[in-house]
N, C-alpha and C positions, 0 to 999 in steps of 0.2 A: 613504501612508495610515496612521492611526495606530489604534490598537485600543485602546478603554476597557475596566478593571474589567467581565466580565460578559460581555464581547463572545464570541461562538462562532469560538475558532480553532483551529489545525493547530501542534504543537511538531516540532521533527524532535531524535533524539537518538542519539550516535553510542555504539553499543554494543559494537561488539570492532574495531578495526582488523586492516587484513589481515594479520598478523602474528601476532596473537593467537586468528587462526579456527583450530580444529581438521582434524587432517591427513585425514581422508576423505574429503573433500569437493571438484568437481568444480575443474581450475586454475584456470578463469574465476571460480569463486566463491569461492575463494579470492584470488583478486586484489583483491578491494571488500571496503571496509569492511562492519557489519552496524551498518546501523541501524535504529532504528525511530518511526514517526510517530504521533500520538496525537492527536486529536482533543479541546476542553472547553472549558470556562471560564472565560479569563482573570482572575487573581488577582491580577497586578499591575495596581497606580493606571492606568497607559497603559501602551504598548510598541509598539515599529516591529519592522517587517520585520529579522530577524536580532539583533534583542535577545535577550539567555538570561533565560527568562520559567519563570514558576509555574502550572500551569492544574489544576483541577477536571474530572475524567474525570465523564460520566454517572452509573460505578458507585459514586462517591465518595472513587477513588484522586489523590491528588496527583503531579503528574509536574512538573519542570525539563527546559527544553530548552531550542534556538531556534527563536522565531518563525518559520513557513513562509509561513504564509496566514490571512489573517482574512478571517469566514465562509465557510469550503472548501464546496466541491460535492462530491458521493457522486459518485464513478468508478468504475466499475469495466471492465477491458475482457481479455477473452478472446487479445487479439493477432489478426494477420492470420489470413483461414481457409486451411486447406489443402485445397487442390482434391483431393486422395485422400477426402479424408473428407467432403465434400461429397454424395456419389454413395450412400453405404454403406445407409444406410438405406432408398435405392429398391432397390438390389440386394437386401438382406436381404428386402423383401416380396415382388422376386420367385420370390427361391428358395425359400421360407415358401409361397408361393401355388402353386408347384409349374411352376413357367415356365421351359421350355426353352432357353431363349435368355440366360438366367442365367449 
C-alpha cells in the first residue's frame, strides 16, 4: 500500500542504540534499542512501508523517520491481568465495611 501527500501515518525512529543507553537502567532494558514512534501527516509526494519519510505532527513539529503504518489505529493495552490484583478491590470493601471473614 502506498501512502499519498496528506495521508495519516506512523514514522518509527531509532533513538539510542543499546550501547549508547545509560548505565542505571534495568539489563533487559538495556539490551533494546530506544526508539520512538510518532504519529502525522505525510509530507512526502507518496512513500511505502519502510521508506525514511517526513510527516507533520498534530502540534506542528516536523519529524524523519521510517514508515511503520498508514492510517494507524489508537492501541492502547494494559498487558495480561494479574489474578492477585483482580480480587483487591472486593477485599478492600470488605475490610472498609467492617467484615469478619476479610
Amino acid at each position: 500500500m502506498k501512502a499519498k501527500k496528506g495521508d495519516w501515518v506512523q514514522i518509527e525512529k531509532l533513538l539510542l542504540k543499546p550501547e549508547e543507553r545509560t548505565a542505571p537502567l534495568p539489563d533487559d532494558t538495556k539490551k533494546v534499542p530506544l526508539k520512538m514512534r510518532v504519529k502525522g501527516f505525510l509530507q512526502n509526494e507518496e512513500a511505502n512501508i519502510g521508506d525514511e519519510v517526513e510527516i507533520l505532527t498534530l502540534i506542528g513539529r516536523r519529524v524523519t523517520g521510517t514508515l511503520v503504518a498508514i492510517n494507524p489505529k489508537y492501541e492502547h493495552d494494559f498487558g495480561e491481568p494479574v489474578p492477585e490484583l483482580l480480587t483487591i478491590g472486593i477485599e478492600l470493601r470488605k475490610i472498609l465495611e467492617g467484615d469478619s471473614d476479610a
